[in-house]
PAROGU-820493 format. One record per residue (C-alpha): x, z, y. Coordinates in steps of 0.5 Angstrom, whole numbers, padded with zeros to 4 digits, always signed. Layout:
XZY...
***
This chain:
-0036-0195+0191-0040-0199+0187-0043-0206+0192-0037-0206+0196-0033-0212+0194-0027-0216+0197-0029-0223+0197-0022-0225+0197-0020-0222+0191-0023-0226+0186-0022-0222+0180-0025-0215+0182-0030-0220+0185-0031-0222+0178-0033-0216+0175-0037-0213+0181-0042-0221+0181-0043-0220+0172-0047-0226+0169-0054-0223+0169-0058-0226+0164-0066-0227+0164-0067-0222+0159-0062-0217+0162-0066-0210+0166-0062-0211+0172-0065-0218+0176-0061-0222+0180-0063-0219+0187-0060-0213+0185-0053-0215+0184-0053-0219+0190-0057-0212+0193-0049-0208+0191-0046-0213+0194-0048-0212+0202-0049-0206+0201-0045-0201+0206-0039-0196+0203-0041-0192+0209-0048-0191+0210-0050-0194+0203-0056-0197+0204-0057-0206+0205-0052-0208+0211-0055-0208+0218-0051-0213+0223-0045-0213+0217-0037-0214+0221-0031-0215+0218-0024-0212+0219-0018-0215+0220-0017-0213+0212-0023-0217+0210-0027-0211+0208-0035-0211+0211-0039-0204+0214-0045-0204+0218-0044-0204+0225-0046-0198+0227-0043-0195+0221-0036-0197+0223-0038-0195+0230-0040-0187+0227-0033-0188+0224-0029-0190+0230-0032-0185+0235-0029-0180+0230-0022-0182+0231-0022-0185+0224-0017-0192+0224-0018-0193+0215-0022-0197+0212-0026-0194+0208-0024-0197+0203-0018-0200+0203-0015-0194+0207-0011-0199+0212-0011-0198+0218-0015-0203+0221-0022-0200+0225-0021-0200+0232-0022-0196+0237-0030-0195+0239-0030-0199+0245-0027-0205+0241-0032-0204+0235-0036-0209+0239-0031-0215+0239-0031-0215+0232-0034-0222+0228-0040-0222+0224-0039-0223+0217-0044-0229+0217-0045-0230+0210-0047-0222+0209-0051-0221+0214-0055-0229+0211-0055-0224+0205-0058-0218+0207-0063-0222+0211-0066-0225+0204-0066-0219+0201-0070-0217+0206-0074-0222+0206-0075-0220+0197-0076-0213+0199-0082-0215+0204-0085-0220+0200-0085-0214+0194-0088-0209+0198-0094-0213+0200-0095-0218+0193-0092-0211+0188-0088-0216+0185-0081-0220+0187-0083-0227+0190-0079-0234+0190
***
């Protein structure tokens, strides 16, 4: 489950948001790229919420979950998802969702440079 971070925990977020040095194969867009991307679908969050157990999955995703009477988190296994006609009162984790959008950006602005812009 690589990318799915509790923020709260600040030694597992130690070892997930490793020092990434300038000569290093992996760039810096990459690590925060793990970081905001959703345990369940795999891919950059789309519109991230948070549980009450501080852990973030895309809207969508939590909704998918919640239809199929799941009430875990997927990755701490509390009991945490709500109902499906609850999932939409959940809050938007402001600060992932700020850093899907750079990454977004990023990616825009590779695919139409070739290259990772500033």
């Amino acid at each position: 489950m690589a990318g799915c971070v509790d923020l709260k925990d600040s030694e597992q977020s130690c070892v997930t948001l490793r020092s990434v040095s300038s000569d290093s194969s992996a760039p810096e867009l990459e690590v925060l790229r793990e970081i905001v991307t959703c345990c369940i679908c795999l891919d950059v969050m789309d519109n991230p919420v948070q549980l009450s157990c501080s852990h973030t999955f895309c809207h969508h995703c939590l909704r998918s979950l919640s239809s199929q009477c799941s009430s875990q988190c997927p990755q701490c296994r509390a009991r945490t998802v709500p109902c499906v006609n609850e999932v939409e009162g959940l809050p938007v984790n402001v600060f992932a969702a700020q850093l899907c959008d750079l990454i977004r950006e990023k990616d825009e602005g590779y695919i139409e440079t070739g290259r990772l812009t500033n």
